[in-house]
N, C-alpha and C positions, 0 to 999 in steps of 0.2 A: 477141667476148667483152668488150673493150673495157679500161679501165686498169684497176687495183683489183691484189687479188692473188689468188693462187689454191693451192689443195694437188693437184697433179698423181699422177694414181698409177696405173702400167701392168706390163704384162709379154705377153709374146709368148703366154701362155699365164693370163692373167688373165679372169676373168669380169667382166667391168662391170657384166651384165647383174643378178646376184648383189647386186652391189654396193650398186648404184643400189636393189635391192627390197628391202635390208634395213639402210639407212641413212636419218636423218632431215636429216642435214646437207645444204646448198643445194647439189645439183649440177649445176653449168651446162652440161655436155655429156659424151658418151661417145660412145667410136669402140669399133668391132670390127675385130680384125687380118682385112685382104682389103677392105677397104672402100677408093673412092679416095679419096687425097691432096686437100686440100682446095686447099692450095697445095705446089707440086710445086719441090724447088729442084735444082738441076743434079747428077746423078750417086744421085738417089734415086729409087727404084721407083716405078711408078708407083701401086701399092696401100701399105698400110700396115702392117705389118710386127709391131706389137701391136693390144692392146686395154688402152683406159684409160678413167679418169673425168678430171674436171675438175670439184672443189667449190671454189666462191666460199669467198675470206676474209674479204676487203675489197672494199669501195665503192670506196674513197679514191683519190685520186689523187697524193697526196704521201706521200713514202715513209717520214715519221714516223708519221705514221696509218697505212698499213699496216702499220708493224712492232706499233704498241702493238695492234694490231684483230688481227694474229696471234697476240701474247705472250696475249691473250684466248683467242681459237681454241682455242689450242693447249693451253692450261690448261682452257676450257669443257668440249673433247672431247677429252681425251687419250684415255678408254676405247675411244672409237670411232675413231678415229685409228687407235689399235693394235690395234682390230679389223680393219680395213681392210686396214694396212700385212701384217697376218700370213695375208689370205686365200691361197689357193691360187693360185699365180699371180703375185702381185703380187710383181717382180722390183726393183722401182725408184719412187721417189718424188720429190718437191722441190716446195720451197713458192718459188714464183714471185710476185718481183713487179714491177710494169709501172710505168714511165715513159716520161714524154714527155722525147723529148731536144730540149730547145731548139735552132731553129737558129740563135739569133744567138750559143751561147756554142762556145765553143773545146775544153772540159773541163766533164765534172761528175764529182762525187764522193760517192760513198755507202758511208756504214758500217754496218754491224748489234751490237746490242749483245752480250758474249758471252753473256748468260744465252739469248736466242735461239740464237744459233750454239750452243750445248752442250747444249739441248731439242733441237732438229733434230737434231744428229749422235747422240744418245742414241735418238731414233726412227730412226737410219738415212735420214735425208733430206738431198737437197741444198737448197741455196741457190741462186737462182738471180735476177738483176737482167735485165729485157728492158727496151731500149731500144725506143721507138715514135720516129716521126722526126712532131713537132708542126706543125699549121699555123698560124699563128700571121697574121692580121690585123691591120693595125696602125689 
């Protein structure tokens, strides 16, 4: 899937299939609960346990353009957003976004601004920061 950010949205009992056929916004993938694990981490099933989508937010790879390319998203398509979030099924959501964690630094630190954080929690979603580990060339 790669950096960027994304609006995650599943439930054990969620249609994706639904989903995906009656949405316009860019969906980068969807799984079906029973299908395998793409990557397997220590002490979890080997199948997968919902079903979800994965729509693209952001390109971007630094996480001030992600938040502003969200704070759009999320103002573009609240109607379908909250059409999504309220299908049958859909248990849980959160708008991920993805960094590279530098290895030459020690610490990074990331805020979100509250107008974000108080959209999200007003749709019922998490926040969510994923760390990637960068290779860096010198």
């Amino acid at each position: 899937m790669g950096l960027g950010s994304f609006l995650h949205v599943w439930g054990e009992r969620f249609d994706a299939d639904a989903c995906v056929a009656g949405t316009n916004l860019p969906v980068e993938r969807l799984w079906h609960k029973g299908e395998p694990r793409r990557l397997r981490l220590r002490g979890q099933a080997p199948e997968l346990g919902d079903s979800g989508v994965d729509i693209r937010v952001s390109e971007a790879s630094d996480l001030a353009t992600q938040i502003a390319d969200a704070q759009v998203f999320l103002s573009q398509h609240d109607g379908e957003i909250e059409r999504i979030l309220g299908l049958p099924g859909a248990s849980a959501a959160c708008l991920d976004f993805s960094l590279s964690w530098r290895s030459d630094s020690a610490a990074q630190f990331s805020r979100f601004p509250p107008d974000l954080l108080a959209r999200a929690a007003a749709l019922g979603m998490w926040l969510q920061l994923s760390h990637y580990a960068e290779d860096r060339e010198e």
